[in-house]
C-alpha positions as CSV (number, residue, x, y, z in Angstrom):
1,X,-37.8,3.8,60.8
2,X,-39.2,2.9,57.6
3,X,-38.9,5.5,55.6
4,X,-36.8,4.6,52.1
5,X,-34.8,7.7,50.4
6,X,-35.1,7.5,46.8
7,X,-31.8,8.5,45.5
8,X,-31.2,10.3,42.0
9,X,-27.7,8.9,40.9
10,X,-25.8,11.1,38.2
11,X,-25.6,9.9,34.8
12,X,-22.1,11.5,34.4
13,X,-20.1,9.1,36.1
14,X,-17.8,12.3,37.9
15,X,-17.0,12.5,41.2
16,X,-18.1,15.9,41.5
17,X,-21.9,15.0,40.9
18,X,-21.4,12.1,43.0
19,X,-20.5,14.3,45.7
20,X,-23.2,17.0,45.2
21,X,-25.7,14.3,45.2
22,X,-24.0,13.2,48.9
23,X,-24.2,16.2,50.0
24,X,-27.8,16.6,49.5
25,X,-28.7,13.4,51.7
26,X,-29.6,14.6,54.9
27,X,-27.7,14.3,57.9
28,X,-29.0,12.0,61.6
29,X,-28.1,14.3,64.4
30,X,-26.0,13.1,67.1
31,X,-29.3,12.2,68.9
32,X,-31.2,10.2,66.5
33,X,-28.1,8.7,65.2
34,X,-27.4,7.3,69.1
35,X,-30.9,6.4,69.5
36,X,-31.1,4.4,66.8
37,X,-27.8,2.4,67.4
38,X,-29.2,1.6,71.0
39,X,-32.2,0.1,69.3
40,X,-30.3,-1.9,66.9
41,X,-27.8,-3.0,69.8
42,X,-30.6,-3.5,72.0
43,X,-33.5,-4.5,70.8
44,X,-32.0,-6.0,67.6
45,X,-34.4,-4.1,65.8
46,X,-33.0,-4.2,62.1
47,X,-35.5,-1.1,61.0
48,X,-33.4,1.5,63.0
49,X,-29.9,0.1,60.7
């Protein structure tokens, strides 16, 4: 996985735009999440962290 997210962080310091710019973040499902934490715990491979 080396894809990098480039993240737009609010200028006005709330934590309402904070959280609006969270929740725009896309979410790992339940799959990709555990296949990526057996590669890390496996195969120490640092790119799936």
């Amino acid at each position: 996985m080396s894809e990098a997210m480039q993240l737009t962080l609010p200028k006005s310091g709330s934590i309402e735009a904070y959280m609006q710019s969270a929740y725009n973040i896309p979410m790992l499902t339940a799959e990709k999440e555990h296949d990526l934490a057996t590669r890390l715990y496996n195969e120490n491979d640092l790119q799936a962290a």
